[in-house]
Each structure stands twice: as structure tokens, then as C-alpha cells.
N, C-alpha and C positions, 0 to 999 in steps of 0.2 A: 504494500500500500504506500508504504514511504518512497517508492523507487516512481513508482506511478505520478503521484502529486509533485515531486521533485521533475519529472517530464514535463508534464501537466503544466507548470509554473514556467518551463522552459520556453515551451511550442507558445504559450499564450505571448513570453518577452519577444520571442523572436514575430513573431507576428504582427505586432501592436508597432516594433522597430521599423518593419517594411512596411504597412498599413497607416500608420498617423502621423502626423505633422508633430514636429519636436515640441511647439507649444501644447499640442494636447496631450501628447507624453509628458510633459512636466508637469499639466495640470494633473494627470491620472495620477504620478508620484506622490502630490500634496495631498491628494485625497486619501490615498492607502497608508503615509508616511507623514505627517502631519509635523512630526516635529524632528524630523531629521532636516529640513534645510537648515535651521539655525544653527545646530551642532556639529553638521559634516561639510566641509572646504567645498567651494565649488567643483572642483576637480575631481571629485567623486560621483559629485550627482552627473557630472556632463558626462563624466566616462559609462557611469548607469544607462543615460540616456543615448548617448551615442554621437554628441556634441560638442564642442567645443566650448570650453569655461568663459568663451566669451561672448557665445550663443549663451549660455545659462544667464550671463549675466543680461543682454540685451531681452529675452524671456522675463526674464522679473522687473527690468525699469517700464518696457510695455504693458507688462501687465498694473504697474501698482500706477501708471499713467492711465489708466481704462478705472481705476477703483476711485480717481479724484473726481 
């Protein structure tokens, strides 16, 4: 069962990676993972998502530009 859901969680990353736009991938991130941006470096989360830390950051100033 572990080997399964450890797939399962695989085929979903890899999918979502070729399927969505980086911004909606970061948005899915915050929703699953709520308080890992504050605590883990950019560089984490971009390599997560498949982006560049500079792409993460342009992702957050747009988006907190769209919340004013």
C-alpha cells in the first residue's frame, strides 16, 4: 500500500508538472503546504516546482499585486 500511494503521489507530480502553469502549481503548493513558504528558501520551493527562484519570486510579487 505504501509503495502504491508513494506512485500515486509520483504520476499525480509529474502530471500537474507537464499539465499546469507554474503559477497554478505554486498556488496548489500553498494550499497542500500552507506554511512551508515562510520557513523553506526559495530554492526549494522553485526546484519543487520546476522553476527558477526567480520565477518563484516574480509568482509571489504578482500574486500579493492581484490581493491589493
Amino acid at each position: 500500500m505504501l509503495v502504491q500511494r508513494n506512485l500515486y503521489t509520483l504520476q499525480n507530480r509529474l502530471v500537474n508538472t507537464i499539465s499546469k502553469a507554474a503559477t497554478e502549481r505554486y498556488l496548489e503548493f500553498i494550499k497542500v503546504y500552507p506554511s512551508i513558504p515562510q520557513s523553506v528558501a526559495k530554492y526549494y520551493i522553485a526546484s519543487y516546482l520546476g522553476v527558477s527562484k526567480e520565477f518563484v519570486s516574480m509568482i509571489r510579487k504578482r500574486l500579493a499585486n492581484k490581493e491589493k
